[in-house]
C-alpha positions as CSV (number, residue, x, y, z in Angstrom):
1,X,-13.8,5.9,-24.3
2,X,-12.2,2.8,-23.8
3,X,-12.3,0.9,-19.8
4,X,-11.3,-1.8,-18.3
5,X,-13.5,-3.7,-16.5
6,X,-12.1,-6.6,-14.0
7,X,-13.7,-8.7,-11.3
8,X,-12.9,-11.2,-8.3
9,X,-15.5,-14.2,-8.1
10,X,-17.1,-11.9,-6.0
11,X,-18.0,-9.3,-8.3
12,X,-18.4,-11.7,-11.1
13,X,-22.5,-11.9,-10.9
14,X,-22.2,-7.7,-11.3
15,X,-19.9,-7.6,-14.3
16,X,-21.6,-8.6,-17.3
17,X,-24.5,-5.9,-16.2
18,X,-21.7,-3.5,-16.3
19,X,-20.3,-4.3,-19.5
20,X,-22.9,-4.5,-20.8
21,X,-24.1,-0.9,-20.0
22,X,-21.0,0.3,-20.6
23,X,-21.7,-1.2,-24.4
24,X,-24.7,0.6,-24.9
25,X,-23.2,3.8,-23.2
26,X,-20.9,3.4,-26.8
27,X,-17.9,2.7,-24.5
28,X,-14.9,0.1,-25.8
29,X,-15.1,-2.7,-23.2
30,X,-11.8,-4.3,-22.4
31,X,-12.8,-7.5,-20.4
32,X,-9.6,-8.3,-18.1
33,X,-11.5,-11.3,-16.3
34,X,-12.6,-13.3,-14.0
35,X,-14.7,-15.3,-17.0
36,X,-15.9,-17.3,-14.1
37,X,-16.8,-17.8,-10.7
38,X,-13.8,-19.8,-10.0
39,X,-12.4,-18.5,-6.4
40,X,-10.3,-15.7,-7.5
41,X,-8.3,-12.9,-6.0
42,X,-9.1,-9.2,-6.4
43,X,-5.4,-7.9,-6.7
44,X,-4.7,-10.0,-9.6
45,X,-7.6,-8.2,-11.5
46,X,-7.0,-4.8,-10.0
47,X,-3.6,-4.6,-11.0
48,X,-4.6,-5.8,-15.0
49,X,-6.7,-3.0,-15.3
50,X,-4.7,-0.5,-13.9
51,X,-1.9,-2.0,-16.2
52,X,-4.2,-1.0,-18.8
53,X,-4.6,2.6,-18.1
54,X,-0.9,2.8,-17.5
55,X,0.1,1.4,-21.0
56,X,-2.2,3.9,-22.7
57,X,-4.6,0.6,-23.6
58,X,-7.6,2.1,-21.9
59,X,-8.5,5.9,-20.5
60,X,-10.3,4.0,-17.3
61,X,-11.4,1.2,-15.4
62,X,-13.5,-0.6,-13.3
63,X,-13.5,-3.4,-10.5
64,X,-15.5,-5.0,-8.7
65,X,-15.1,-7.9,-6.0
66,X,-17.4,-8.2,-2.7
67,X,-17.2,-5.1,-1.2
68,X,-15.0,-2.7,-3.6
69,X,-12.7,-1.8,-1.0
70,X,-10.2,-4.4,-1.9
71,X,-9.8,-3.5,-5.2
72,X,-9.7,-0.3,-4.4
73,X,-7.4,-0.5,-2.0
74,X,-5.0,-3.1,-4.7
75,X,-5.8,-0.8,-7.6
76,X,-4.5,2.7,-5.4
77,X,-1.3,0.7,-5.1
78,X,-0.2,1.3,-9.0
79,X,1.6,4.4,-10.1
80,X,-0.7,7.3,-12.2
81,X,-3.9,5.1,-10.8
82,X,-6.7,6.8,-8.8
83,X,-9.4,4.1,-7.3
84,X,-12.6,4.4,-5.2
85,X,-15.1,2.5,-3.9
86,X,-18.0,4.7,-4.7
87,X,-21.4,3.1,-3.8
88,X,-23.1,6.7,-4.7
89,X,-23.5,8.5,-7.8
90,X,-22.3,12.0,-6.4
91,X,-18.9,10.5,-5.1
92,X,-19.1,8.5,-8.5
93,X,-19.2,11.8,-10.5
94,X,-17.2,14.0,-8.1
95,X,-13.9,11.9,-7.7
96,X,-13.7,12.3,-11.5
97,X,-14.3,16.2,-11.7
98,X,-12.5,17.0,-9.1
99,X,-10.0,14.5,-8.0
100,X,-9.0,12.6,-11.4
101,X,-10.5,9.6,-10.0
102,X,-9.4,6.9,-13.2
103,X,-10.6,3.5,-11.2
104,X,-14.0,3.2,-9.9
105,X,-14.3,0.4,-7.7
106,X,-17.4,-1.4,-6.8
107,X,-19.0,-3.9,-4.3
108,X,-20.9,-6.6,-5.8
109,X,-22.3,-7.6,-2.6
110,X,-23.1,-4.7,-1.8
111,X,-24.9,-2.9,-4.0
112,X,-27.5,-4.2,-7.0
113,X,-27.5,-4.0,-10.8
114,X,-30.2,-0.5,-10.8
115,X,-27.4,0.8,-8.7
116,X,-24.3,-0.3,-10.4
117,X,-25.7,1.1,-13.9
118,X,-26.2,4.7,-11.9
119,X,-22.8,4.7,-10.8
120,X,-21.0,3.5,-14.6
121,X,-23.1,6.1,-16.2
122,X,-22.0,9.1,-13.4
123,X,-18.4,7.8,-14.0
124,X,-18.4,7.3,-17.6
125,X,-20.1,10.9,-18.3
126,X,-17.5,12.6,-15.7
127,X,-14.7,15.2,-16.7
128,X,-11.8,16.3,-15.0
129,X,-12.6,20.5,-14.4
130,X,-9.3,21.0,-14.2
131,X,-9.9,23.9,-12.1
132,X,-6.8,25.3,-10.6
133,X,-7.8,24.4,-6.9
134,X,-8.3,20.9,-8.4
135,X,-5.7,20.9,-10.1
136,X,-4.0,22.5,-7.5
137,X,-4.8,19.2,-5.3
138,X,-3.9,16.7,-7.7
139,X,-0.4,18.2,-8.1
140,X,-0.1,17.3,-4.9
141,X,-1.2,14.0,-5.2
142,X,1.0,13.1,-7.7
143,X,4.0,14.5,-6.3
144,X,3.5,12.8,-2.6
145,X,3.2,9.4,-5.1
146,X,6.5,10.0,-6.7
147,X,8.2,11.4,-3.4
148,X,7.5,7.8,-2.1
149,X,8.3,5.8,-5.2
150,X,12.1,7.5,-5.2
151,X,11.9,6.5,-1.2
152,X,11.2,3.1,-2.2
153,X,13.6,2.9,-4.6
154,X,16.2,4.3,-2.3
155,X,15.2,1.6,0.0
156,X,15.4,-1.3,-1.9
157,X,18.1,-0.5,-3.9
């Protein structure tokens, strides 16, 4: 599978453990930045990897900056993209098999590397079931996104 994987200055020191057991998972890494740890801002690199799931380029991503709720929350704003700060490998897992999750979103200063591996591998290995109450949900999702995207549209003009 190919992911993005993007970082603030803040979740620089975590990134290269992720890519790099992203690597060995077999996973293509596409490295949206920070290459640093120049100050940065987490929306800049939230919105290149969701750009990157939205162009086809990669089937998933992951973000990192202090605490992951940022990039979550900067990530969430993009059409098609679902992000989550998940600092346990159930919610890790379970946001992809039952709620399409596509962004996991981590905190750097929160958690540590042993943890951060746990929580690629559960969101690497993770399906969508496709269930119907699942699906069922995500329906949903998706239409109260594109309800509010024609509102916005309307409203800017």
């Amino acid at each position: 599978m190919r992911i993005a994987v993007g970082s603030d200055h803040g979740g620089f020191p975590l990134k290269a453990t992720i890519v790099d057991e992203l690597r060995r998972l077999g996973h293509e890494v596409i490295d949206k930045g920070a290459f640093d740890e120049s100050p940065s801002d987490y929306p800049d690199f939230a919105e290149a990897v969701g750009l990157c799931i939205i162009v086809g380029e990669a089937e998933r991503g992951i973000v990192l900056c202090g605490s992951g709720v940022g990039a979550s929350v900067a990530a969430s704003k993009l059409p098609g993209i679902r992000a989550a700060v998940c600092h346990d490998t159930y919610s890790a897992h379970q946001g992809v098999e039952h709620d399409d999750m596509n962004v996991l979103t981590l905190g750097a200063r929160i958690i540590g590397p042993e943890l951060a591996i746990e929580l690629v591998r559960a969101f690497a290995g993770a399906r969508f079931s496709g269930e119907p109450r699942h699906q069922r949900r995500l329906d949903k999702v998706n239409a109260i996104e594109a309800r509010y995207a024609r509102d916005r549209e309307d409203v800017n003009g």
